[in-house]
C-alpha positions as CSV (number, residue, x, y, z in Angstrom):
1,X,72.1,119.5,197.0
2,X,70.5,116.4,198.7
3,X,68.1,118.3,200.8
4,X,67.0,116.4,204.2
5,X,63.1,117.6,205.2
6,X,60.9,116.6,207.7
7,X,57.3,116.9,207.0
8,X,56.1,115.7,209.9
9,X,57.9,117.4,212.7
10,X,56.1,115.1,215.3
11,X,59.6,113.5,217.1
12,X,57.8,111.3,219.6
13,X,56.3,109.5,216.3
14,X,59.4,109.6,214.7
15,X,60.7,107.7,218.0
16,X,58.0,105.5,218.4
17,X,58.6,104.1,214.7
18,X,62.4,104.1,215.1
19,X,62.1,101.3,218.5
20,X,59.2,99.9,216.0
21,X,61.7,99.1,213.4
22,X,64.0,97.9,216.0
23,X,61.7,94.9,216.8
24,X,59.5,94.2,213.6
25,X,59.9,95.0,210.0
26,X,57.6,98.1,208.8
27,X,56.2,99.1,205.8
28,X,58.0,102.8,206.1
29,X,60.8,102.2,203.9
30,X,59.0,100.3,200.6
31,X,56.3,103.4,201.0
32,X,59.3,105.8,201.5
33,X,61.8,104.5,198.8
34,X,58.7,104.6,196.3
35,X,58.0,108.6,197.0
36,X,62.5,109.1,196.8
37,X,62.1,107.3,193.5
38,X,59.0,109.1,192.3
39,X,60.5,112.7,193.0
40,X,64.0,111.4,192.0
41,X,62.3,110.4,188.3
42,X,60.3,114.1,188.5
43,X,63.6,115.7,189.3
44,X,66.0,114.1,186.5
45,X,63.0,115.1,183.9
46,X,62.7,118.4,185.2
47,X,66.8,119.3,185.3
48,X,67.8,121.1,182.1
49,X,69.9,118.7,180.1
50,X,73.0,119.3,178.2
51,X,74.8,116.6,178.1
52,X,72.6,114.7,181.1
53,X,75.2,113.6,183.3
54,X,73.7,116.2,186.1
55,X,70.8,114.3,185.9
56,X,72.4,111.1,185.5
57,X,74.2,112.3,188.7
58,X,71.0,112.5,190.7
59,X,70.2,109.4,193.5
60,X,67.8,108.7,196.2
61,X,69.0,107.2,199.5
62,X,66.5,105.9,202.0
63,X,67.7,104.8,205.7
64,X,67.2,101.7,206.7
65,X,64.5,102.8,209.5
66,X,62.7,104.1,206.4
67,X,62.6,107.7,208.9
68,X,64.6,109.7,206.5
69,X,65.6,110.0,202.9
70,X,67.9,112.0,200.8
71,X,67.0,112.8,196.9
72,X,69.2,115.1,194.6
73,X,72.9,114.9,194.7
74,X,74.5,113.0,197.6
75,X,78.4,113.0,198.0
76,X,80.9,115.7,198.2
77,X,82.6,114.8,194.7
78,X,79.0,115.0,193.0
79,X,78.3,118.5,194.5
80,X,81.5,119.7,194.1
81,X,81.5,118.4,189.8
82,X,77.6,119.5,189.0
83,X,78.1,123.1,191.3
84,X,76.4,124.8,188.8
85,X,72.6,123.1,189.1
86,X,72.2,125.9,191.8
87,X,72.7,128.6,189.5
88,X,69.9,126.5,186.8
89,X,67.7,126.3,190.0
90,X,67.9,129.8,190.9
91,X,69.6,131.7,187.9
92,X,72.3,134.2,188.0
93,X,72.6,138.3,189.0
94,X,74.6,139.1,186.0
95,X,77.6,140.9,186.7
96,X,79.0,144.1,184.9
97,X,82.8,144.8,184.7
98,X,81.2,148.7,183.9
99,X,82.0,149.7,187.7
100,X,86.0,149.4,187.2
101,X,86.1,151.2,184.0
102,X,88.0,154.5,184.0
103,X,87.0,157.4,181.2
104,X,90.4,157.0,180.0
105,X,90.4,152.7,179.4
106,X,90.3,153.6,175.7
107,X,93.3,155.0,176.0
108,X,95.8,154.5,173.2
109,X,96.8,151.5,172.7
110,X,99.8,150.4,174.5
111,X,99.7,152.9,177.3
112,X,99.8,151.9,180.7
113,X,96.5,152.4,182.3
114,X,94.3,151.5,185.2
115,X,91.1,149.8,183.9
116,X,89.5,150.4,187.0
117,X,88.2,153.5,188.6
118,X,89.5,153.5,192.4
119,X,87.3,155.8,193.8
120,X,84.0,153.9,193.3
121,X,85.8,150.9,195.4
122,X,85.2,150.8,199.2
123,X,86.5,149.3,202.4
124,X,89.8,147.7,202.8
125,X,90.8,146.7,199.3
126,X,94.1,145.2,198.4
127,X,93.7,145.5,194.9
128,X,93.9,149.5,195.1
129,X,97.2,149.3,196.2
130,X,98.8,147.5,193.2
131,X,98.9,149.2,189.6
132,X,97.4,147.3,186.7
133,X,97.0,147.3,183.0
134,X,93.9,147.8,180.8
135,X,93.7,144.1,179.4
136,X,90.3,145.4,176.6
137,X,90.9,146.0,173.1
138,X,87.7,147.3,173.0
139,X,85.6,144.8,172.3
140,X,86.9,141.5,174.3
141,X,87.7,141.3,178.0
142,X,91.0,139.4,178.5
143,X,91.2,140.4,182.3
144,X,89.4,139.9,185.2
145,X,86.2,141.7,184.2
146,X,84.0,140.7,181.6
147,X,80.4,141.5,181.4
148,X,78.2,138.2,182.5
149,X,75.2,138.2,181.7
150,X,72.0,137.4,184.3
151,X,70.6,134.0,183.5
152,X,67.2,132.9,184.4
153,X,66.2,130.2,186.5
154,X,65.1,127.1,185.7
155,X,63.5,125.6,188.8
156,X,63.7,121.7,189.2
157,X,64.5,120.6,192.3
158,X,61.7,122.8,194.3
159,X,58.8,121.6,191.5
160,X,59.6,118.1,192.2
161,X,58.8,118.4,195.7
162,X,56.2,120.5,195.2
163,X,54.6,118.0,192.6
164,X,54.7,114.9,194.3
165,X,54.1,116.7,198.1
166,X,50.4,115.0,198.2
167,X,51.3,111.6,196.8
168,X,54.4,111.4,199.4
169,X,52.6,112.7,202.1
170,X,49.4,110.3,201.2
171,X,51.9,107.1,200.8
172,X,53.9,107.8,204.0
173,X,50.4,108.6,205.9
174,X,49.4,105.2,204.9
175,X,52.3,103.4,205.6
176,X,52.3,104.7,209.2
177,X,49.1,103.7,209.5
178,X,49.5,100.3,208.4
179,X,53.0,99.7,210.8
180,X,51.5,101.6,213.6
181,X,48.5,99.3,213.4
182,X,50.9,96.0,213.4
183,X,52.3,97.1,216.1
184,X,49.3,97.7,218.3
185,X,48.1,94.0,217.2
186,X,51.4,92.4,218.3
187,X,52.1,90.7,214.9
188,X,55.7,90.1,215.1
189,X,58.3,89.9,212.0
190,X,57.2,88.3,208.9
């Protein structure tokens, strides 16, 4: 979920302060590691917690040009084990197993059934082809459709942006300022 924005879509700066970097140290990556850590610390306490190792999972990662940052889950392992943040960021349809009910699912028990009604399916669909058992008692879904229910969302990583958007944009702003005015007087490193 490490999301990668650029708020200033200005590539000749971005250039200009990349060959800057290249030949004196800037002040873009202490401004820019201070607004990741600021959002990163507005982020962790915004996440829902459980157990907390979703938000324990959470990092910042600034480049060493100080030009771009990553906040939120970095790694393919991290996104693959907390998957489920985007369903507490944006919440869930729901889903009803309803549809695939037949009239006759109630059936007596033991009877060989189909616990889904064919003709509301559409397009190609393997599973019409195959016969299969009603797998309800009535009350409990052992099979392959239960009724989920829709959960709401609980936004955290959007509101951190949104929260910190001025103090980011104010400390990066400044810290442009500052390298691009270094740079003009010919102060070298140091």
């Amino acid at each position: 979920m490490a999301r990668r924005s650029r708020m200033s879509g200005d590539f000749k700066l971005r250039r200009l302060l990349r060959n800057i970097h290249k030949t004196m140290d800037n002040e873009l990556k202490p401004a820019m590691q201070k607004s990741a850590d600021r959002v990163l610390q507005t982020m962790k306490d915004l996440v829902p917690k459980d157990t907390g190792a979703a938000a324990g999972a959470l990092t910042a990662f600034v480049s060493t040009s100080g030009l771009n940052a990553e906040v939120g889950l970095r790694g393919k392992l991290n996104n693959q084990r907390y998957f489920y943040l985007r369903f507490l960021e944006y919440g869930t349809k729901g889903y009803s197993g309803k549809l695939y009910h037949r009239a006759d699912s109630n059936a007596v028990s033991g009877s060989h059934t189909t616990n889904r009604d064919r003709s509301k399916l559409s397009g190609k669909n393997r599973l019409g082809r195959r016969d299969t058992k009603n797998k309800s008692d009535g009350t409990t879904f052992f099979g392959k459709y239960p009724d989920i229910p829709a959960r709401p969302a609980h936004p955290w990583l959007r509101p951190a942006m949104q929260v910190n958007r001025e103090f980011v944009l104010a400390e990066i702003e400044a810290a442009i300022t500052r390298t691009l005015r270094k740079a003009s007087q010919g102060v070298g490193n140091g």
